[in-house]
Backbone bond lengths (Angstrom), bond angles and torsions (degrees), N, CA, C in turn:
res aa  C-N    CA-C-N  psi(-1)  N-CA   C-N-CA  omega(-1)  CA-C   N-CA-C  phi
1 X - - - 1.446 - - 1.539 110.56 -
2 X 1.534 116.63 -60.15 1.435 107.35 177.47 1.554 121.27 -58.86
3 X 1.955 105.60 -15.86 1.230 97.01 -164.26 2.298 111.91 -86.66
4 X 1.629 92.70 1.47 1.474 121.55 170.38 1.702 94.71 -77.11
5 X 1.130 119.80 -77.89 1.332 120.41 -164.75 1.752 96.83 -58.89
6 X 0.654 151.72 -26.49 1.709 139.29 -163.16 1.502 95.03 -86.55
7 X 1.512 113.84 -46.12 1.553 98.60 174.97 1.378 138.82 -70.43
8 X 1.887 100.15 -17.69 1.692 101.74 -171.18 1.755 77.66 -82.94
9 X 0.836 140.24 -54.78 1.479 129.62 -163.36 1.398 133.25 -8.34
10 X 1.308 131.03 -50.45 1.049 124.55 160.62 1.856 129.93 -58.17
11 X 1.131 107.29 -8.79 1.165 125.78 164.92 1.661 139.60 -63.93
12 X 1.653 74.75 -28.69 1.591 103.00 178.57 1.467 104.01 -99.98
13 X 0.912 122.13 -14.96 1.524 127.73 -164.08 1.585 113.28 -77.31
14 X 1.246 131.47 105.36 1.608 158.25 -177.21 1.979 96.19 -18.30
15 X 0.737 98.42 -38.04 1.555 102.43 168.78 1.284 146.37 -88.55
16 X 1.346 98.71 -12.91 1.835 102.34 -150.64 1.619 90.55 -91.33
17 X 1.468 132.81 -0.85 1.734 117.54 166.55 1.546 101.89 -51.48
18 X 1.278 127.29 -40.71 1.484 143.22 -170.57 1.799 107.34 -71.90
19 X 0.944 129.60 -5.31 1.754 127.09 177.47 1.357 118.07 -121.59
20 X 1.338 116.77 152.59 1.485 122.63 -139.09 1.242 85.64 -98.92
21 X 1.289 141.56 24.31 1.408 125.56 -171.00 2.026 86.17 -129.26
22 X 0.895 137.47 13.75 1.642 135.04 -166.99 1.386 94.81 -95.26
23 X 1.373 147.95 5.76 1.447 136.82 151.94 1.390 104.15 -113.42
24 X 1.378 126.57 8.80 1.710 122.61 161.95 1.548 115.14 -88.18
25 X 1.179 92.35 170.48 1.756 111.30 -157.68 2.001 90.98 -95.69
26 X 0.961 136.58 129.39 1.818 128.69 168.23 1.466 80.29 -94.10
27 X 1.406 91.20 144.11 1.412 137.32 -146.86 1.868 100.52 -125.26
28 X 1.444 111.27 -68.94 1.479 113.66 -170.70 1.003 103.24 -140.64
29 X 1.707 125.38 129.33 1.571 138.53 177.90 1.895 103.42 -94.07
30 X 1.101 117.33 121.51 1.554 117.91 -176.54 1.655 83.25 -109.80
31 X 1.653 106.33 127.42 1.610 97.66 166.25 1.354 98.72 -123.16
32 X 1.582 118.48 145.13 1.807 125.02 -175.57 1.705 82.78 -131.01
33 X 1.296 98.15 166.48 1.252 149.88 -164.82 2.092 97.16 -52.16
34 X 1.394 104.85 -29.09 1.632 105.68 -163.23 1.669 102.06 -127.75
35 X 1.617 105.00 -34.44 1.240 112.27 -178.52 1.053 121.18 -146.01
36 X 1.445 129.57 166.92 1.313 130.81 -178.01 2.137 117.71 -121.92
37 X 0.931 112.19 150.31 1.634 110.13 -169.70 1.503 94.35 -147.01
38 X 1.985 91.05 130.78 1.416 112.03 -177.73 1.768 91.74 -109.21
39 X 1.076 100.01 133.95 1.623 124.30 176.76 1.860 108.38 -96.57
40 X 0.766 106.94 136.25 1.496 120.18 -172.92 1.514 105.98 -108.21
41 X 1.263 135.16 144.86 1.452 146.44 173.75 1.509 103.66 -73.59
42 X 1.541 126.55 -23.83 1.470 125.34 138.86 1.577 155.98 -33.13
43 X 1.541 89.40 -33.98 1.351 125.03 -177.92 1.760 102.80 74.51
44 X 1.312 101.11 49.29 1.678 114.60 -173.44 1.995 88.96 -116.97
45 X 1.128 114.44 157.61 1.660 121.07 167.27 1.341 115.71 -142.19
46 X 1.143 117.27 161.72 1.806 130.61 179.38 1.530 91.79 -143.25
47 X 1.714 84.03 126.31 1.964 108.65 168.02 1.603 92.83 -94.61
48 X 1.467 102.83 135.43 1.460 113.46 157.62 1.578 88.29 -116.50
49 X 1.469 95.15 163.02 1.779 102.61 162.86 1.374 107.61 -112.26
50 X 1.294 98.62 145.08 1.678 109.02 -173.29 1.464 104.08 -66.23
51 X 1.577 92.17 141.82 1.798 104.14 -168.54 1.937 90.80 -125.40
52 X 0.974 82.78 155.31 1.846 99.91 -156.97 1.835 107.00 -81.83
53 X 2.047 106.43 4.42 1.144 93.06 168.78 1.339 110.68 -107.59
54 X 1.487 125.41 -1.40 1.423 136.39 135.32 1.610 121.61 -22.48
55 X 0.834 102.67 126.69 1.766 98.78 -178.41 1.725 105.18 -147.06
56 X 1.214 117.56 32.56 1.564 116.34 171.06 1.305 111.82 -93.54
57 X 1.606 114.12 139.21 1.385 118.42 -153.37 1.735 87.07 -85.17
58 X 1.785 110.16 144.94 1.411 94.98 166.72 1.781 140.45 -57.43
59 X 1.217 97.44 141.73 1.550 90.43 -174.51 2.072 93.11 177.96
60 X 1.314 103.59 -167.68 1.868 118.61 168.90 1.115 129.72 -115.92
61 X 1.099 114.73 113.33 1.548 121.88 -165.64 1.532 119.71 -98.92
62 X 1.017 137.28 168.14 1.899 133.08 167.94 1.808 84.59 -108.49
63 X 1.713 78.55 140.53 1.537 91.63 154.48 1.199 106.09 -113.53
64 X 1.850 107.87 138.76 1.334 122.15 173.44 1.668 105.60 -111.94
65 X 1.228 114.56 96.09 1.368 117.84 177.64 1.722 105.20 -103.28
């Protein structure tokens, strides 16, 4: 479930009409210890920073959107 919400996220994000990756598919969620990075099937990415109601242990995930 969080690993659904971490990927639509950039989607939601006040900016992202403006980035060349907002008609690509995210592909792979990498989550670390401080931050998290959405990978694009573009080879485009979005940093979120880890928010403390996040609770996925670090590691690489697939997003299935």
């Amino acid at each position: 479930m969080q690993v659904n919400y971490l990927c639509r996220l950039p989607y939601h994000d006040v900016t992202s009409p403006h980035q060349s990756w907002t008609k690509s598919t995210p592909d792979l969620l990498i989550v670390g210890h401080d931050r998290t990075i959405v990978y694009f099937n573009n080879d485009r990415s979005f940093l979120i920073s880890k928010d403390s109601e996040v609770n996925l242990p670090p590691g690489k995930y697939k997003c299935n959107l």
